[in-house]
Structures are given as structure tokens and as C-alpha cells.
C-alpha beads as a LAMMPS data file, in Angstrom:
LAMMPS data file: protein, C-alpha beads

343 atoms
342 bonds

1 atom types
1 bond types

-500.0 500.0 xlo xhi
-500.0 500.0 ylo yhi
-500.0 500.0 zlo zhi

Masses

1 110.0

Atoms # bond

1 1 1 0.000 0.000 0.000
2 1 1 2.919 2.369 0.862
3 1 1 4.810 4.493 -1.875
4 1 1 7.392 6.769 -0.398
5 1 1 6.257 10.276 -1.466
6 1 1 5.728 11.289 1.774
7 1 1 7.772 14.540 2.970
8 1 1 10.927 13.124 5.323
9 1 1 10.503 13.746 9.017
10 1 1 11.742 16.912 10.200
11 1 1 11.189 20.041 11.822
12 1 1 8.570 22.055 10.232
13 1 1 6.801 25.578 10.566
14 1 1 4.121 24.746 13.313
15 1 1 0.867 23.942 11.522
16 1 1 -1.095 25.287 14.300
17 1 1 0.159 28.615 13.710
18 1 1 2.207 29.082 15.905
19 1 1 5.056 31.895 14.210
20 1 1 7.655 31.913 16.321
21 1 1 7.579 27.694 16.777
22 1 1 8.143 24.860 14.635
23 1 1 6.954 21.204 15.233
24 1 1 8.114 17.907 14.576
25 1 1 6.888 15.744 11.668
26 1 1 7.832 11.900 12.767
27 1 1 7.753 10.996 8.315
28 1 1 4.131 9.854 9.311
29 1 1 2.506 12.064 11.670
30 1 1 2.321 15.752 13.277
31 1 1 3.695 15.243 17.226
32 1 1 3.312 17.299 19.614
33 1 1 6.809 18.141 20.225
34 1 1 7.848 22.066 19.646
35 1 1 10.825 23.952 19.341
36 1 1 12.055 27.516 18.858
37 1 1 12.228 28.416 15.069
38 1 1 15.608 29.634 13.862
39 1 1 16.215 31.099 10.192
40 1 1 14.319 33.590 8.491
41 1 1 10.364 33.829 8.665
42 1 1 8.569 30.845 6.633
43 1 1 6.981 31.379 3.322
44 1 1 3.332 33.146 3.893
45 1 1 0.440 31.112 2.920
46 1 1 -0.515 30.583 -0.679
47 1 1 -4.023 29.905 0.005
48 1 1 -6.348 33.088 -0.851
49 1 1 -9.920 32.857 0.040
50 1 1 -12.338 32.702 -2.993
51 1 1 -15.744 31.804 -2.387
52 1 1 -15.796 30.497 -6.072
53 1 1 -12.347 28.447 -5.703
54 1 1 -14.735 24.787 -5.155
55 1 1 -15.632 25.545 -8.941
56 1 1 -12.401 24.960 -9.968
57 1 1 -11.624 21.810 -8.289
58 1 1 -12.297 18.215 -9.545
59 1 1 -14.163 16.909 -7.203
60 1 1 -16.373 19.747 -7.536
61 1 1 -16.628 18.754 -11.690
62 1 1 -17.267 14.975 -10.159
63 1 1 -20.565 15.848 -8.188
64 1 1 -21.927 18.018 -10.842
65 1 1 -21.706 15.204 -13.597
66 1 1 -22.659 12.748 -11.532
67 1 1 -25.763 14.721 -10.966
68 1 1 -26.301 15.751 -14.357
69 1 1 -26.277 11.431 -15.444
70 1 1 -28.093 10.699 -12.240
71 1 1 -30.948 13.652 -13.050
72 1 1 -30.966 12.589 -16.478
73 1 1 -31.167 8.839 -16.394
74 1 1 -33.884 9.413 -13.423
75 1 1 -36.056 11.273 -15.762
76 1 1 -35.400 8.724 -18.563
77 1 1 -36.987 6.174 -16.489
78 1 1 -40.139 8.037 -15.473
79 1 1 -40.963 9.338 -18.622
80 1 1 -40.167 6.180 -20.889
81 1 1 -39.707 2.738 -18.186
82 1 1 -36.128 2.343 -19.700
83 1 1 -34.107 0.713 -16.687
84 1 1 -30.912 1.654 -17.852
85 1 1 -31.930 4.660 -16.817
86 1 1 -32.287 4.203 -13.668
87 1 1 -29.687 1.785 -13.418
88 1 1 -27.111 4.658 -14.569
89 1 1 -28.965 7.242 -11.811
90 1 1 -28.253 4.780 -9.158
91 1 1 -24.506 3.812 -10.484
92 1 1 -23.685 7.594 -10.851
93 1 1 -24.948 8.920 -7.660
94 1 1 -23.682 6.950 -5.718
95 1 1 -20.074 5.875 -7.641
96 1 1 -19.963 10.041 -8.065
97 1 1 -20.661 11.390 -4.815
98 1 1 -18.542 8.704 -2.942
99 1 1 -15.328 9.676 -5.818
100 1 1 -15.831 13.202 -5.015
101 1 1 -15.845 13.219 -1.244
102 1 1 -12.371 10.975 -1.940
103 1 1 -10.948 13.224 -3.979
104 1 1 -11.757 15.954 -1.640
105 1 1 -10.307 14.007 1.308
106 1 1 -7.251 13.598 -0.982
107 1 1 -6.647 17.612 -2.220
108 1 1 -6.565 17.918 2.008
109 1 1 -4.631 14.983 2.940
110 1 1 -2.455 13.454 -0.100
111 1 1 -3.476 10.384 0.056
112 1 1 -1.890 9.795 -3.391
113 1 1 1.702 9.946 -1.716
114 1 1 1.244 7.130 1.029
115 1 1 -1.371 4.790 -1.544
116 1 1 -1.251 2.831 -4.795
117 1 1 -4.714 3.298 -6.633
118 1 1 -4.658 -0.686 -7.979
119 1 1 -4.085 -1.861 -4.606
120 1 1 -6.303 0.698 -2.665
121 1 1 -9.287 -0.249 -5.002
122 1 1 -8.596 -3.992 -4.212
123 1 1 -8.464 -3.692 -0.503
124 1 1 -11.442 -1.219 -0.804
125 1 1 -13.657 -3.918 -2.553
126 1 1 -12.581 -6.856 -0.805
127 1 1 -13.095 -4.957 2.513
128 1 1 -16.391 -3.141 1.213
129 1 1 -17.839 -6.202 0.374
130 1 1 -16.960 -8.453 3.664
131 1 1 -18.435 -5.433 5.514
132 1 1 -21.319 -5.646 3.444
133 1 1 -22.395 -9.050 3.451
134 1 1 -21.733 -8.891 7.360
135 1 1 -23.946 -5.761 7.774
136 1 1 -26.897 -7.330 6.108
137 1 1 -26.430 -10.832 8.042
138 1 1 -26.333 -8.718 11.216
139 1 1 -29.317 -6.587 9.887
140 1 1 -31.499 -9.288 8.675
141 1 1 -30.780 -10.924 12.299
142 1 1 -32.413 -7.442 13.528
143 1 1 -35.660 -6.926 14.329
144 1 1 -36.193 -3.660 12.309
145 1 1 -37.814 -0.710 12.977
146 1 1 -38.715 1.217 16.132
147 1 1 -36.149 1.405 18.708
148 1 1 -33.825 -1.045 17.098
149 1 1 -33.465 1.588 13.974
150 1 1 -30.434 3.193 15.719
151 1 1 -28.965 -0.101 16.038
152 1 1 -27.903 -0.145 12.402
153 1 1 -25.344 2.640 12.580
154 1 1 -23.282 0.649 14.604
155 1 1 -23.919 -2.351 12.982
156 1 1 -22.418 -0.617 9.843
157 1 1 -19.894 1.512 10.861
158 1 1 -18.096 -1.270 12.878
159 1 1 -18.184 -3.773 9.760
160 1 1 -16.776 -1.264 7.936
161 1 1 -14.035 -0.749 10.026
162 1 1 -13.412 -4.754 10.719
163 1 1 -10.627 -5.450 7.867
164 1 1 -8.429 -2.417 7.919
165 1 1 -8.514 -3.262 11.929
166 1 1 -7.405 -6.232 11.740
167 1 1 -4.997 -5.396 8.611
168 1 1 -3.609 -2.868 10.900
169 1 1 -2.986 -5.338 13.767
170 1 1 -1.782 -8.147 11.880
171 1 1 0.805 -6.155 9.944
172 1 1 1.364 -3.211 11.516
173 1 1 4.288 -2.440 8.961
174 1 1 2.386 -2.206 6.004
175 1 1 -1.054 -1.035 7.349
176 1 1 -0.295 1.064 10.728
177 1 1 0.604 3.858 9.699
178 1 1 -2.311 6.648 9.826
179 1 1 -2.935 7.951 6.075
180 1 1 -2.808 4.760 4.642
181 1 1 -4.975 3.818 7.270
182 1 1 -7.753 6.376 6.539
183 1 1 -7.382 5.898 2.895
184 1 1 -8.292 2.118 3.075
185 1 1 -11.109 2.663 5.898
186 1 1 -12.436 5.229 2.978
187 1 1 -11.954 2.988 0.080
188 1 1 -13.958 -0.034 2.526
189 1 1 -16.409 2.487 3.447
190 1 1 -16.854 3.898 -0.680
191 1 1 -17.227 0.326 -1.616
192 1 1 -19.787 -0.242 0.970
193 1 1 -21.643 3.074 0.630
194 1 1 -21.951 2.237 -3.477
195 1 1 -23.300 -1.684 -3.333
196 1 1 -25.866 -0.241 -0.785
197 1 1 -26.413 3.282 -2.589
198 1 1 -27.339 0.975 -5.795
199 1 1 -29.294 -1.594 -4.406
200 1 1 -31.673 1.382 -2.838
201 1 1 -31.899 3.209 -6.043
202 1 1 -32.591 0.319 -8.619
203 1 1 -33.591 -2.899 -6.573
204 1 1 -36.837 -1.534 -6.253
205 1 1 -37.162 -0.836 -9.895
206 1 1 -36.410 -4.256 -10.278
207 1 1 -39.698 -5.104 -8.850
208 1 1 -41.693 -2.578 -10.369
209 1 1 -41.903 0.015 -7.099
210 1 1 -40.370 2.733 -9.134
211 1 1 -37.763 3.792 -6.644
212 1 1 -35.778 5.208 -9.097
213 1 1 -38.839 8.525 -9.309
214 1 1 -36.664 11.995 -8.777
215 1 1 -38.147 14.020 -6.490
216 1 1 -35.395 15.303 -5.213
217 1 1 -33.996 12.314 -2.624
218 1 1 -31.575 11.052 -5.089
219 1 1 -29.046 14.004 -4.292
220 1 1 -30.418 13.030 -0.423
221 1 1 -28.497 9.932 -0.766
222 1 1 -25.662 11.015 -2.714
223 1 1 -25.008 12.403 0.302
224 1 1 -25.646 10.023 2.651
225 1 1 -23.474 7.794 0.571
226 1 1 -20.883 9.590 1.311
227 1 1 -21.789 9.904 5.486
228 1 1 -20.540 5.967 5.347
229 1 1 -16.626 7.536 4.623
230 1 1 -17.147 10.690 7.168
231 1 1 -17.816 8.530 9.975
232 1 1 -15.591 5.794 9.435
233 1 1 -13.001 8.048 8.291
234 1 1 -13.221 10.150 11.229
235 1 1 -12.913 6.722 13.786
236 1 1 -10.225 5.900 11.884
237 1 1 -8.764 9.493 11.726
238 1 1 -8.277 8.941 15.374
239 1 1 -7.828 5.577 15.904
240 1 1 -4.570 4.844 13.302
241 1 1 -3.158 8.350 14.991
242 1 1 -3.004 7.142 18.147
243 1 1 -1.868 3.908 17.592
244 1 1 0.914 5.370 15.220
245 1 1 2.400 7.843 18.511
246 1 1 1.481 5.064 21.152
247 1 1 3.658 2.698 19.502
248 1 1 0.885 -0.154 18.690
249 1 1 -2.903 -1.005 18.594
250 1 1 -4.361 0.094 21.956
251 1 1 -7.501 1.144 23.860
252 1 1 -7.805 4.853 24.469
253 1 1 -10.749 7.245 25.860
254 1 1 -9.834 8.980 22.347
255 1 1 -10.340 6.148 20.443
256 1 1 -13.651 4.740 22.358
257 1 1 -15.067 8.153 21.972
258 1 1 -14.544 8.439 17.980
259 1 1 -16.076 5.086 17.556
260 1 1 -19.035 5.861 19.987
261 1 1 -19.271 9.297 18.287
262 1 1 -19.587 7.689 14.782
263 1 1 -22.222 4.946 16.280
264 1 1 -24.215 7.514 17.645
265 1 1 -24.043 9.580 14.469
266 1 1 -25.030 6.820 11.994
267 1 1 -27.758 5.761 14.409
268 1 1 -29.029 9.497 15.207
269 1 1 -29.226 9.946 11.018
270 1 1 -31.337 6.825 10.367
271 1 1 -33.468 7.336 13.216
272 1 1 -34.133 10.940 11.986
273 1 1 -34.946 9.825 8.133
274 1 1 -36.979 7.520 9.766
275 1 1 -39.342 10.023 11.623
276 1 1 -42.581 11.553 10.097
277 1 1 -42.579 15.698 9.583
278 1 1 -40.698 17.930 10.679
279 1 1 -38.585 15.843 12.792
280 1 1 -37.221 14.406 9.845
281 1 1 -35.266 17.963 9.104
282 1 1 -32.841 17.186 11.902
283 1 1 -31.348 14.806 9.797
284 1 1 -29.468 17.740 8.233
285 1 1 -28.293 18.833 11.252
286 1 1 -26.582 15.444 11.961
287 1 1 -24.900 16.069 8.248
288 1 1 -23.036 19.455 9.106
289 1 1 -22.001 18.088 12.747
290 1 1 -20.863 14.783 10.849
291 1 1 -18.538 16.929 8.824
292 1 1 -17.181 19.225 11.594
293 1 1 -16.253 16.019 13.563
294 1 1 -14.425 14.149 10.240
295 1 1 -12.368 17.522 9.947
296 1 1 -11.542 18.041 12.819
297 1 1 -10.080 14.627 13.063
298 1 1 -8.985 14.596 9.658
299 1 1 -6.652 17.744 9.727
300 1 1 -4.205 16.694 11.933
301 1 1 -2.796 14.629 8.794
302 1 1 -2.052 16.997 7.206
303 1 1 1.226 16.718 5.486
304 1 1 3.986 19.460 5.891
305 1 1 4.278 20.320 2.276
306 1 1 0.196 20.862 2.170
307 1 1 -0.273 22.891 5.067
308 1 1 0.299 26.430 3.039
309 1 1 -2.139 25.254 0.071
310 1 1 -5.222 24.301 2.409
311 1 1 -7.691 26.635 4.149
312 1 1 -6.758 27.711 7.911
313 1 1 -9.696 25.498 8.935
314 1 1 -8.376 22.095 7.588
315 1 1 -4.590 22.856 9.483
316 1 1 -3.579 20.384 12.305
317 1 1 -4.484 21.924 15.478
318 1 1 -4.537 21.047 19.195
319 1 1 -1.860 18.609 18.544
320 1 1 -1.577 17.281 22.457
321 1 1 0.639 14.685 23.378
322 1 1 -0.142 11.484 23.226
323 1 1 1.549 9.200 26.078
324 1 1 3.436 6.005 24.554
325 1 1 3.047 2.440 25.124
326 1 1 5.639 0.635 26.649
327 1 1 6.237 -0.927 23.503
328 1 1 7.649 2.185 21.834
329 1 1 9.418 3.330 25.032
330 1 1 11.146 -0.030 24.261
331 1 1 11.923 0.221 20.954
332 1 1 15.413 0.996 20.089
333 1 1 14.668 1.894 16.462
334 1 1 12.033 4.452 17.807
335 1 1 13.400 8.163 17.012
336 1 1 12.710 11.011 18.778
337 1 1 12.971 14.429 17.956
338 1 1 16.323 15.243 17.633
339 1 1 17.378 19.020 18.835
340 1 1 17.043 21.659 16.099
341 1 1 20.346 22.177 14.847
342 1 1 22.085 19.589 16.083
343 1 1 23.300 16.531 13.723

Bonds

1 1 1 2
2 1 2 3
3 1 3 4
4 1 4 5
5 1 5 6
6 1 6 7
7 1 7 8
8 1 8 9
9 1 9 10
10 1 10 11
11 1 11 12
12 1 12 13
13 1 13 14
14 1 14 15
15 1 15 16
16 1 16 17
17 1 17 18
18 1 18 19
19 1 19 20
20 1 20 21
21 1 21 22
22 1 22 23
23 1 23 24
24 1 24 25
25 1 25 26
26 1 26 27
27 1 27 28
28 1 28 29
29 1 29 30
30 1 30 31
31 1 31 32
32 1 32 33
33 1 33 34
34 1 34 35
35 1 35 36
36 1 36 37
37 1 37 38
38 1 38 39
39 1 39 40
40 1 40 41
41 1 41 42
42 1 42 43
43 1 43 44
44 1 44 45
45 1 45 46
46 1 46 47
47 1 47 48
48 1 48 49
49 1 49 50
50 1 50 51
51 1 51 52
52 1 52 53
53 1 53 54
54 1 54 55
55 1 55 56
56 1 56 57
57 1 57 58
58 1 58 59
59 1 59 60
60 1 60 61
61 1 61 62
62 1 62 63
63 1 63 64
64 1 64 65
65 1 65 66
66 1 66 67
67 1 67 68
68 1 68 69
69 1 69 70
70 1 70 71
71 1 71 72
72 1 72 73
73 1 73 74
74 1 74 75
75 1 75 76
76 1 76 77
77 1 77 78
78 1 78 79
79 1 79 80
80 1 80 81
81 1 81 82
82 1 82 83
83 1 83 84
84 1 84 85
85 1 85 86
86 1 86 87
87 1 87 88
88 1 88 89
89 1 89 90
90 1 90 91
91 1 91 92
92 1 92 93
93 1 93 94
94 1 94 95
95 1 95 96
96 1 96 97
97 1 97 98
98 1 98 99
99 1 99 100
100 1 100 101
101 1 101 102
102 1 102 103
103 1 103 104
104 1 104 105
105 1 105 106
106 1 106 107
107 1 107 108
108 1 108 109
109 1 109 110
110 1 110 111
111 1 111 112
112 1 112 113
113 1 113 114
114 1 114 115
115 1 115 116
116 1 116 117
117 1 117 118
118 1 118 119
119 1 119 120
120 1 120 121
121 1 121 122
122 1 122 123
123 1 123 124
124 1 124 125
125 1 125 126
126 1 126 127
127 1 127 128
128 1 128 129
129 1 129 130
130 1 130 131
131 1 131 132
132 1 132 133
133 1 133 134
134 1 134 135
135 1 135 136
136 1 136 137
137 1 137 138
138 1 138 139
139 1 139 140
140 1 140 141
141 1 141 142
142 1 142 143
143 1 143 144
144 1 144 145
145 1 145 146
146 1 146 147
147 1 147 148
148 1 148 149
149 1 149 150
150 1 150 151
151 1 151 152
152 1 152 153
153 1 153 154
154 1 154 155
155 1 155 156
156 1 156 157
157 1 157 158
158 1 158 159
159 1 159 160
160 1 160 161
161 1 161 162
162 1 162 163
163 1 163 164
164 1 164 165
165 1 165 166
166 1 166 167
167 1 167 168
168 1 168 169
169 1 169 170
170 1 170 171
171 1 171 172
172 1 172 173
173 1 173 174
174 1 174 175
175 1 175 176
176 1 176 177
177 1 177 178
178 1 178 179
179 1 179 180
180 1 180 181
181 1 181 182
182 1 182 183
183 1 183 184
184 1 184 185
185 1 185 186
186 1 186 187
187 1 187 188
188 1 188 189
189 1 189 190
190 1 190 191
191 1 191 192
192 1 192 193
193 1 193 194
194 1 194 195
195 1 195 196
196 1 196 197
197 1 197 198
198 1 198 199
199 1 199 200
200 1 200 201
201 1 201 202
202 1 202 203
203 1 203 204
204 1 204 205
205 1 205 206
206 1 206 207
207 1 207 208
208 1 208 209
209 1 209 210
210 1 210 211
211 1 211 212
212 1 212 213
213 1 213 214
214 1 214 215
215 1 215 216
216 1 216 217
217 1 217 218
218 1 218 219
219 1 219 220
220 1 220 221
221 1 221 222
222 1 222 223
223 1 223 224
224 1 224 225
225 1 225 226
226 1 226 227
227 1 227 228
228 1 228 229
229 1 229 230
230 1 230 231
231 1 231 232
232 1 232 233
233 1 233 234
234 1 234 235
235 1 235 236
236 1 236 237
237 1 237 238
238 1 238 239
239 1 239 240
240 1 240 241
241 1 241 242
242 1 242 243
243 1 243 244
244 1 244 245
245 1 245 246
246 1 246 247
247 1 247 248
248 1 248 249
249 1 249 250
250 1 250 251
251 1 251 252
252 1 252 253
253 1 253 254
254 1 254 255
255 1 255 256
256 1 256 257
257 1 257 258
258 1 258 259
259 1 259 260
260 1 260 261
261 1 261 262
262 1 262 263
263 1 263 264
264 1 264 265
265 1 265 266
266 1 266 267
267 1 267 268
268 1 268 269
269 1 269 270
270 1 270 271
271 1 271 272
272 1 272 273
273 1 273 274
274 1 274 275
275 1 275 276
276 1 276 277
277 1 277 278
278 1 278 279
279 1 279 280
280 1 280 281
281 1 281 282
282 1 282 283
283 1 283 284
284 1 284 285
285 1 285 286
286 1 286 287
287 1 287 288
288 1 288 289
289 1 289 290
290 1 290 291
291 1 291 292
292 1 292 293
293 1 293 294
294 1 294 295
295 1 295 296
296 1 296 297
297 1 297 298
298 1 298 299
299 1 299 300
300 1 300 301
301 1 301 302
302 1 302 303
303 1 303 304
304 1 304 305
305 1 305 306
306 1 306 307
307 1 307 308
308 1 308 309
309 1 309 310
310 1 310 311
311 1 311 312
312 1 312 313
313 1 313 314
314 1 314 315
315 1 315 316
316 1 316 317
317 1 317 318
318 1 318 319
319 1 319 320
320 1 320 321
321 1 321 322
322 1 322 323
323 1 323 324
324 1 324 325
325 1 325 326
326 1 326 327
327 1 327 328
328 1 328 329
329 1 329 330
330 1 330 331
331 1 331 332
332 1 332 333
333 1 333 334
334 1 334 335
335 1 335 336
336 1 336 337
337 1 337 338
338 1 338 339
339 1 339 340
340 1 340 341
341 1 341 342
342 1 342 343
């Protein structure tokens, strides 16, 4: 999975802003070691506020042909009963919308340096498609509706993250380290999000129900296609950075919380959709905190050589220390920040 195109470790201007600090990049992660900066003033930001810059970007370019196809092929189908139509409104909205929230994670992240695409798209179908045929066996054993719709988020979220777990765990070498990590959890999660996306969409159409009608909820689950790969990626966001600085897999407050936070987030969404009136409306609100919660998690991975080209927003922040195992305080090949100037 690993390519090495990530910048070396180092000391770098402090991503938090900091002007008169810089901060220690491990090769893999942001620490929260600090030091005095020497040398002349670091290049000012190139990023300039536009509110018209998202035009310009692909992903952007992604989600508006996907809905144009999607729009189209829905409207095919209820004007003329042509199932390719709706077959290619289901494959679109959801393929589109889950490619676009990638490549957005990717203009913020890199996860080009630290991923081959071949082998990502393997491990994100063979993962995708365990966590899917777990989900529904868990599901179907479910008693559905009612109080055991919340149930589901879990159900989901934690099948998603079951292979690049135990990947991680098993060989820590070539899975452990944290953007790798996220970009496998999102290629599981895309995967996932897609089968399920497409068997919503045109399954029904299948049988004659006509799912496939646009009124307007096809762009409703282009986006909640893509709340599969927020949630998981913000678990993961936390989990494969703590393991990374603690040295090894481990049990943290931080990490129970992220998962707990992303169960109660996929739960609190389906339970909303699945209200009458009203009530349903909230649903959106569990979108925009969803976001604010993958970002914030997502940002500290920031690499050095992106910081300048991303918006203030998406810099690491808050970067606390994070104590270490006992395995890494035992490891002799474990670095630590060396003294800036020093050899």
C-alpha cells in the first residue's frame, strides 16, 4: 500500500500557527513536540480565500456530472420505463458522490503519496464487500424498525471498520501507519456506501416500485453515501493516529469516543430519516455536525508540504501529546525528535 512520497521527518513551521515555533513531523505524523524556530520567517500562505475556488476543483466537476447522469437517467426512467436509466442514476450517484468526497479528502490529505490506486481499489472492494455481506447478516438478524433503527449505525460503521482493523494489527508495517490507514477505511467504506447506494436506487425498480422517481432524494443519498466515509473516516482518523504515537494497537478514551461518536451519528441519522414531519429535518443537522467532527479529526494529517495550500480550517491543530506504550518506550529503532540544529 505504501509508496514513499511522503515529505521526510523533520522540523517544520508549526501547523497550528504558531510563528515563532516549529513542530516535529515523525515521516508519518504531526507530534506534539515544539521547538524555537531559527532562520528567516517561513513562506506566507498561498491559500487566498475565494468563495468560487470549489468551482475549480475536480471533485467539484465529479458531483456536478454525476448529478447531471443521475438527473438525467432518473427522468429517462419516469418518462419512458427504460431501466438503464435508472440503473445509470443509481450507479452515478452513488459511484460520483462517494469519488468526489475521496478526492476531496485527498486535495486535504495526499493520500496519493502514502497509496497505490490498484491496490487501494482492491483492498477497498474486498473490505467493502466483507463489511457488506456482514452488515446485512447482522441486519437481517435485527428486528427492524422502532427502537432497534439506531442499532444499524453501529452495525455498519463497525463492519466497515473490521478489515483495515485487523490489517492494521496483523501487519502493523504495512497497514499502521495513519494515512494509509484512513485511505483504506475510505476505500472499505466507498465500496460499501456504493453496493448499498445501488441496491436502494434500482432494486426496487427491479420489482416494479419505481424507486428510481426523482423528487429530489436522489441528491439526499448522494449524500448520505458519502456519510458511510465521514464517519468511518473520522474513527479511523483517530484511531490509526493514536496507535501510530502510542507505539501499537491500543484502547484509548480517544479512540472509544470516535467510535461511539460515529455509532451515535449513523444511528441518530437513520433514526431521523426515519421520523414523520418535521422531525425528519434534523437529519441535516446530523450532516453538518458529521462533517465538523471528520475535519476536525482529519486535519491533523495533514502533510507538511500541504499545510500552506489548504484553508486555515483544515490545518492540524490542538496537537496534544499522546503518552506512549511501553512498547515504543522499548523500541530501540524508535526516534525522537532530535534538537534543532544539532546533527
Amino acid at each position: 500500500m505504501r509508496v514513499n512520497q511522503t515529505p521526510a521527518a523533520g522540523w517544520y513551521p508549526d501547523p497550528a500557527g504558531e510563528p515563532d515555533e516549529q513542530r516535529w513531523w515523525d515521516g508519518q505524523a504531526w507530534t506534539a513536540e515544539t521547538a524555537p524556530r531559527e532562520g528567516p520567517q517561513p513562506p506566507t500562505s498561498d491559500w487566498a480565500q475565494s468563495p468560487m475556488a470549489f468551482l475549480g476543483h475536480c471533485w467539484f466537476r465529479v458531483v456536478l456530472l454525476a448529478t447531471v447522469i443521475a438527473t438525467a437517467g432518473a427522468i429517462g426512467y419516469n418518462r419512458t420505463g427504460n431501466r438503464l436509466g435508472a440503473l445509470a442514476a443509481a450507479i452515478s450517484s452513488s459511484v460520483g458522490a462517494c469519488a468526489a468526497f475521496g478526492l476531496f479528502v485527498d486535495s486535504r490529505l495526499r493520500l496519493r503519496q502514502v497509496t497505490r490506486p490498484a491496490a487501494l481499489v482492491l483492498v477497498g472492494a474486498v473490505g467493502g464487500g466483507i463489511a457488506m455481506v456482514a452488515a446485512t447478516f447482522l441486519e437481517e438478524a435485527t428486528p427492524s424498525g422502532g427502537l432497534w433503527t439506531p442499532l444499524v449505525g453501529p452495525i455498519e460503521v463497525t463492519c466497515i471498520l473490521a478489515l483495515p482493523v485487523a490489517l492494521a494489527v496483523s501487519w502493523p508495517a504495512r497497514f499502521a501507519n495513519p494515512r494509509p490507514g484512513i485511505a483504506i477505511v475510505l476505500a472499505t467504506a466507498a465500496v460499501f456506501a456504493i453496493v448499498e447506494g445501488v441496491g436502494y436506487d434500482f432494486m426496487p425498480v427491479l420489482g416494479h416500485e419505481g424507486r428510481a422517481d426523482f423528487d429530489g432524494t436522489l441528491l439526499l443519498r448522494m449524500v448520505g453515501g458519502c456519510l458511510h466515509m465521514v464517519w468511518t473516516g473520522m474513527a479511523a482518523a483517530v484511531i490509526w493516529r493514536t496507535w501510530h504515537l502510542r507505539g501499537g494497537p491500543c484502547v484509548s478514551w480517544g479512540v472509544l469516543g470516535a467510535v461511539l461518536l460515529a455509532w451515535g451519528l449513523h444511528g441518530a441519522y437513520d433514526t431521523f430519516l426515519s421520523l414523520q414531519g418535521a422531525v425528519s429535518g434534523l437529519a441535516g443537522i446530523v450532516i453538518v455536525i458529521s462533517y465538523f467532527a471528520f475535519k476536525l479529526a482529519a486535519r491533523q494529517h495533514v502533510p507538511p508540504d500541504v499545510v500552506p495550500s489548504v484553508p486555515p480550517g483544515w490545518r492540524p491543530g490542538g496537537l496534544r501529546p499522546e503518552p506512549p506504550s511501553k512498547h515504543r518506550q522499548d523500541d530501540p529503532h524508535h526516534d525522537t525528535a532530535p534538537v534543532p540544529g544539532r546533527a
